[in-house]
N, C-alpha and C positions, 0 to 999 in steps of 0.2 A: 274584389278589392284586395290590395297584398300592403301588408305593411310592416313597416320596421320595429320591432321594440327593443331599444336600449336601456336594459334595467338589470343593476346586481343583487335585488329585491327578491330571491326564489320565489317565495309565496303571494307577493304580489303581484309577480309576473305572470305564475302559474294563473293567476286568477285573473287578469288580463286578457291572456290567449285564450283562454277558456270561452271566456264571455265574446272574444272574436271571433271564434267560431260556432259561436251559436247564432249570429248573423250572416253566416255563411262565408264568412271573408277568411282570407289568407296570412298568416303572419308569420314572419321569422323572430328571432330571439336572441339577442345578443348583451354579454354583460361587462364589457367595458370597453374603452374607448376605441384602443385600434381594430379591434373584431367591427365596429361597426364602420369606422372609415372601409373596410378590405368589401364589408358586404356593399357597401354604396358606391362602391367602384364598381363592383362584378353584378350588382341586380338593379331594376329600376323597381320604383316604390311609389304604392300611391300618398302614403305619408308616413311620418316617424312620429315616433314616440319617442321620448326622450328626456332621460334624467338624466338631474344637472349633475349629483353628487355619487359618480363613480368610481372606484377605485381607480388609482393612478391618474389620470389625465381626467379633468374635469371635462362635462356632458356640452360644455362651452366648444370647446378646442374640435369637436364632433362637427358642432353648428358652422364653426369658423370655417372648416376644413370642406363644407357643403356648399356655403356661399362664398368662397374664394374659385370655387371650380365654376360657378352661375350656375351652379342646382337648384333649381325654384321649387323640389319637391315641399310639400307644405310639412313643417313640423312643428308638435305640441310638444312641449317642456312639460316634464310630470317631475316636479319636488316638492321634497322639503320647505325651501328657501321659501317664505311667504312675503318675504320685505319688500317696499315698494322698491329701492335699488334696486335689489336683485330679477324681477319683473321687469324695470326698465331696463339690465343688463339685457337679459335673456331678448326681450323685444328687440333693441337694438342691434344684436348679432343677428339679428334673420329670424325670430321666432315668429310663426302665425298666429301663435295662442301659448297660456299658459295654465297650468291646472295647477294647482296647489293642493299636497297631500296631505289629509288623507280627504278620497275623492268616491264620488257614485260612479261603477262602474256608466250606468246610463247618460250620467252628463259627460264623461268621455267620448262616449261612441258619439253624444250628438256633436259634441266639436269637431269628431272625426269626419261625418257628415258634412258639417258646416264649409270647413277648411277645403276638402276634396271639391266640393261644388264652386266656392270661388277660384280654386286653382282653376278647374275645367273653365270656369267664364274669362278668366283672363284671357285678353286680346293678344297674344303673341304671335309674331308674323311667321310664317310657314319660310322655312329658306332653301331655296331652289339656285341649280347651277346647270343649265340645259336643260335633261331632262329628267334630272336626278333631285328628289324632292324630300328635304324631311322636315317633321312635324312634330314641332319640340312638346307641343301639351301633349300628343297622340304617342308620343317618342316611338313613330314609325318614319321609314325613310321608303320609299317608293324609286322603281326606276321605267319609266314609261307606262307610268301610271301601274304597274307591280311588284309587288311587295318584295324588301330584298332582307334579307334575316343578318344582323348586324350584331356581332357580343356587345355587350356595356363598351367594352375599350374603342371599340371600330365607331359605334356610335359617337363618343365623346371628341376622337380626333374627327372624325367628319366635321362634327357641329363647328367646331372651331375652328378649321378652316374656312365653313362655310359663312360663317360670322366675319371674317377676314377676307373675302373673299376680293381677291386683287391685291393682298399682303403676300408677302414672304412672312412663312412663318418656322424659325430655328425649332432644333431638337428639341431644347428647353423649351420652349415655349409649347411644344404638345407635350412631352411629359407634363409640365405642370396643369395643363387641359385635360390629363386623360388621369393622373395620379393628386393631384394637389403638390403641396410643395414640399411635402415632409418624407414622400416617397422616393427611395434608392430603387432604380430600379437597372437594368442591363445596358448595353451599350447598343446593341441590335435593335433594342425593344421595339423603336419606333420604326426602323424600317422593317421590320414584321407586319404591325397594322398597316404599315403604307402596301407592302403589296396584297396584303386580304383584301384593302379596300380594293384594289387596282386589277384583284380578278372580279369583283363581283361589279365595279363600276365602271371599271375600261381601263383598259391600258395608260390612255392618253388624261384619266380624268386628274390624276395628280400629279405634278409636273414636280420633277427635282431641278434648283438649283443650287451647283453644284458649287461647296464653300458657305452657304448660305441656310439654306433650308427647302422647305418644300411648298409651293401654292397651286392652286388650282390652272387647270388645262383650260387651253379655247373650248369654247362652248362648242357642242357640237350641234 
């Protein structure tokens, strides 16, 4: 299991990771807000950790920025804030759970637990466009039933086209699919992923219209 933790807490942190890898699990470590939007762009994650009360941009503007892109990764809020507001804030931005500090490293992991096994049972439909298949819980994409290795970005405009599928869908419209809405990013950027995807899925599989933007090819 790999996971995110967003905390400027040194020593609470340290003692976090510590205790994550003593269940053998994976975690990265980030201490304020745009460090963890850049890693959620470029890694997938089995869950976050995530404190509200970060230097500069509050642990909000994080959640915001995760559920504005349809990231279902599961995240636990670890603060401060014990107020029932603030709970219902956190909840209502997309939180799974919330832990209130100061906390048992043990009841942590078991939320960690908890949260990952309802993601995994979540019913979310597989989306397929011929023979090109991916699997949003698995975040694998398959092409004739073989595995096709896709970065964070490749995966993110995929999925959204393939959610659209039968749309036109403009540049803006996949940068904000592949960045959220607060990212500047190149002029090129998107017709880069379009032709990554377009060697490894076919020439014909994303179709440019021209003025417009770009949607998916006849099925083959």
């Amino acid at each position: 299991m790999n996971l995110l933790l967003v905390e400027d807490d040194p020593m609470l942190a340290e003692a976090i990771c510590d205790g994550v890898r003593q269940h053998d699990w994976t975690i990265a470590r980030v201490a304020n807000a745009s460090a963890a939007k850049a890693a959620l762009v470029d890694h997938a994650y089995a869950a976050v950790l995530l404190d509200l009360g970060l230097p500069g941009e509050s642990g909000l503007t994080v959640l915001r920025f995760l559920r504005d892109r349809y990231d279902t990764v599961p995240v636990i809020v670890l603060t401060a804030r014990g107020q029932l507001s603030d709970r219902i804030q956190g909840l209502d931005t997309g939180a799974d759970d919330y832990l209130v500090k100061p906390f048992q490293l043990d009841e942590l992991f078991a939320r960690v637990r908890a949260v990952t096994r309802r993601s995994e049972g979540q019913m979310v439909p597989v989306l397929q466009h011929g023979d090109v298949v991916l699997d949003p819980v698995k975040r694998c994409v398959t092409r004739g039933g073989e595995p096709v290795p896709l970065s964070a970005h490749e995966y993110l405009m995929l999925r959204a086209l393939l959610k659209r599928n039968g749309h036109i869908l403009t540049r803006d419209d996949l940068e904000r699919a592949i960045y959220g809405d607060t990212a500047t990013v190149g002029s090129n950027t998107v017709s880069v992923f379009v032709h990554q995807l377009r060697r490894k899925l076919g020439e014909d599989f994303i179709k440019t219209v021209h003025g417009h933007g770009y949607t998916l090819g006849a099925r083959p």
